[in-house]
Short mmCIF file of the C-alpha atoms (twelve columns), coordinates in Angstrom:
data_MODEL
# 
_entry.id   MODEL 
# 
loop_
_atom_site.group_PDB 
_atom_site.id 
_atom_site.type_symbol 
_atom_site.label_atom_id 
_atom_site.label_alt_id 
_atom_site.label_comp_id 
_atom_site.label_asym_id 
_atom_site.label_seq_id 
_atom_site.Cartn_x 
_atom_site.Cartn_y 
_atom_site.Cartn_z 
_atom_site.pdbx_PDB_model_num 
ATOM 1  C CA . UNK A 1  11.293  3.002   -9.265  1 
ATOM 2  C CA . UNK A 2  12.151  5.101   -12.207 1 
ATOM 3  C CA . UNK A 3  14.031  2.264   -13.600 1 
ATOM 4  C CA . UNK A 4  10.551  0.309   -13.829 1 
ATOM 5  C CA . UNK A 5  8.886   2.927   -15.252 1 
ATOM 6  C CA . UNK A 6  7.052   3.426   -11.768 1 
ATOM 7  C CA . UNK A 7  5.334   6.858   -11.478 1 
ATOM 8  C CA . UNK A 8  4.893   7.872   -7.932  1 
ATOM 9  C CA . UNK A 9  0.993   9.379   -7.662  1 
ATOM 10 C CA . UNK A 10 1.834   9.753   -3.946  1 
ATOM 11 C CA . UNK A 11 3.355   9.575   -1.157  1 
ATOM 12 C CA . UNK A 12 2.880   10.085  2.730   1 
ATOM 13 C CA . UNK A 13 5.676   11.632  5.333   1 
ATOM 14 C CA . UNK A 14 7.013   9.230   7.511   1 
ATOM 15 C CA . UNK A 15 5.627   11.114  10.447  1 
ATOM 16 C CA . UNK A 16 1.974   10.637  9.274   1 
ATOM 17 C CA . UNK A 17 0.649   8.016   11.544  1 
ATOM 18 C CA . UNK A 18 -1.779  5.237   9.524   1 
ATOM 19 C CA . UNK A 19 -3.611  3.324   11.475  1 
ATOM 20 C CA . UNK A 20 -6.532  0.310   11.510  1 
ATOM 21 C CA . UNK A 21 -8.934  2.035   9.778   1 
ATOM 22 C CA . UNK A 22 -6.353  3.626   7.562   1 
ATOM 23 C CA . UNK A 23 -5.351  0.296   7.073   1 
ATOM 24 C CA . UNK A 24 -9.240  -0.894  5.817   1 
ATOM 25 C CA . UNK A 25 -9.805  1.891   3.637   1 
ATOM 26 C CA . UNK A 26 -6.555  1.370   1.577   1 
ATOM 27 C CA . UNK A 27 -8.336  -2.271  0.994   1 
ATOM 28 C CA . UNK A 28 -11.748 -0.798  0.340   1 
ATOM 29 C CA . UNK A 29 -11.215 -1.063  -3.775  1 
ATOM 30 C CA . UNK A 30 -8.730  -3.449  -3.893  1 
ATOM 31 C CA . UNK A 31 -8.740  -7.411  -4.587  1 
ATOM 32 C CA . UNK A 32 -5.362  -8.927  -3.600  1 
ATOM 33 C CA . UNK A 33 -2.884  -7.972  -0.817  1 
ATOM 34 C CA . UNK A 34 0.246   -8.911  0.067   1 
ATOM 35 C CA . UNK A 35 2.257   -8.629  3.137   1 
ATOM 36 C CA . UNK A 36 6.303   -9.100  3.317   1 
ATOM 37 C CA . UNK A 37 7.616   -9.064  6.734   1 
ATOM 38 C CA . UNK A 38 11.272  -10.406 6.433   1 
ATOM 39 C CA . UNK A 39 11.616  -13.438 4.101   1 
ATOM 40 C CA . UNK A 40 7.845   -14.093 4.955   1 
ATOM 41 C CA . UNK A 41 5.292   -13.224 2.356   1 
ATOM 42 C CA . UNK A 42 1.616   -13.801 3.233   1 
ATOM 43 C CA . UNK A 43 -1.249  -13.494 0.272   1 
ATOM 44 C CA . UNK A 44 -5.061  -12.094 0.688   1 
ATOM 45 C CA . UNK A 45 -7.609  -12.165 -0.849  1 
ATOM 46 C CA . UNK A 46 -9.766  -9.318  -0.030  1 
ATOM 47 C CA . UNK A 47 -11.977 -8.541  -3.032  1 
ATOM 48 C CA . UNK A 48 -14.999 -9.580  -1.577  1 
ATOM 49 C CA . UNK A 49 -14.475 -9.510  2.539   1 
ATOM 50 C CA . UNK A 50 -11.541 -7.709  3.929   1 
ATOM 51 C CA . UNK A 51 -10.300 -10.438 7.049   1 
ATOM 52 C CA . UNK A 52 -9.571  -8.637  10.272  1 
ATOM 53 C CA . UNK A 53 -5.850  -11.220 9.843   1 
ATOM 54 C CA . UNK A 54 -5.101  -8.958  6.708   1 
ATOM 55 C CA . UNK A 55 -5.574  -5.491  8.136   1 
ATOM 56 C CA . UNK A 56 -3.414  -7.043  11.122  1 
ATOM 57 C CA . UNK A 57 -1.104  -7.838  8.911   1 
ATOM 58 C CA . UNK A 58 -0.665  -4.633  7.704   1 
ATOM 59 C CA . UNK A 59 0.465   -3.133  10.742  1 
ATOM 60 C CA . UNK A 60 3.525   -2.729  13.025  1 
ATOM 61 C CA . UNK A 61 3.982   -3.739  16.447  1 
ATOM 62 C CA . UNK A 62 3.235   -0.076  17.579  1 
ATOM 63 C CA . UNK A 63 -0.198  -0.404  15.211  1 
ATOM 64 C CA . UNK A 64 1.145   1.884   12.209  1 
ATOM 65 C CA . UNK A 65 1.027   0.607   8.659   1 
ATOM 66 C CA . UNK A 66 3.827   -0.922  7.779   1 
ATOM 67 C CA . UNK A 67 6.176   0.385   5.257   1 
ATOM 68 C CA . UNK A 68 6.357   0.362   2.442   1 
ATOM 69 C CA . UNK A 69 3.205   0.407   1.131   1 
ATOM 70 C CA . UNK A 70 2.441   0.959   -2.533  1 
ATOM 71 C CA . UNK A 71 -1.256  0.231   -4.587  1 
ATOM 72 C CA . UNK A 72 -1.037  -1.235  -7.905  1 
ATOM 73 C CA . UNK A 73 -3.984  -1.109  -9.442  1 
ATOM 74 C CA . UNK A 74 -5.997  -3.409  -7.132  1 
ATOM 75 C CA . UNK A 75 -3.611  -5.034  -5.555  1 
ATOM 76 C CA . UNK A 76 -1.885  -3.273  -2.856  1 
ATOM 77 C CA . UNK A 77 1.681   -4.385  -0.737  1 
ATOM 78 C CA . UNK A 78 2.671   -3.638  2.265   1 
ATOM 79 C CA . UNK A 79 6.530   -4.350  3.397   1 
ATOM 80 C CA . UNK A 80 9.414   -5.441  1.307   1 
ATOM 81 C CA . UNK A 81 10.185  -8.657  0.117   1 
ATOM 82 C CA . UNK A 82 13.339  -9.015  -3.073  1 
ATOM 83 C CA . UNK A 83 11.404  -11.706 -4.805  1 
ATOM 84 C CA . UNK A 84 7.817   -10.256 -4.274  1 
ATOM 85 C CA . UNK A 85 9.215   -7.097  -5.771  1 
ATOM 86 C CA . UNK A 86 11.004  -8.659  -8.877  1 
ATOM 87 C CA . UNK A 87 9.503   -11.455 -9.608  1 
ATOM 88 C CA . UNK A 88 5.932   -11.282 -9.361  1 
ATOM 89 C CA . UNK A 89 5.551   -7.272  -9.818  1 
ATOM 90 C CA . UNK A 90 8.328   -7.150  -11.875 1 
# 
C-alpha cells in the first residue's frame, strides 16, 4: 500500500468479528461497492438503497465480513480481485 501512496486510517484485528449490521453501516455513506470473491467481481450501487444481495455479498460463509475490506472515499471493497485492485483503483 505504501507503494500507492495508500495511508492506512485503520484497521481491525482479525479476531474482531463483523457482522450484518456491521456490514450495513460500512455502506451507510457510501455510493458504490464492490465485491471480489475469486476471479468474480460483482458491482453495487448503493447510494440511494443499500440491497439486502450487497450486504450478502459482503459476507463469508460463517456470516463475517469478508476480507479485505478497505473504504475509499465512497466507494468501499470487500475481497481481493488483481484487476479490481490495479486497474480500476489503481
Amino acid at each position: 500500500m505504501d507503494a500507492k501512496g495508500v495511508t492506512v486510517k485503520e484497521k481491525a484485528s482479525a479476531s474482531q468479528k463483523l457482522g450484518k449490521s456491521d456490514a450495513r453501516a460500512l455502506l451507510k455513506d457510501a455510493s458504490k461497492l464492490y465485491v471480489a470473491k475469486g476471479k468474480k467481481l460483482s458491482e453495487f450501487s448503493v447510494a440511494s438503497k443499500i440491497p439486502s444481495e450487497a450486504v450478502d455479498a459482503m459476507l463469508g460463509p460463517t456470516g463475517n465480513l469478508r476480507a479485505p475490506c478497505l473504504r475509499l472515499g465512497k466507494t468501499i471493497v470487500v475481497g481481493f480481485n488483481e484487476e479490481l485492485y490495479g486497474e480500476r483503483l489503481g
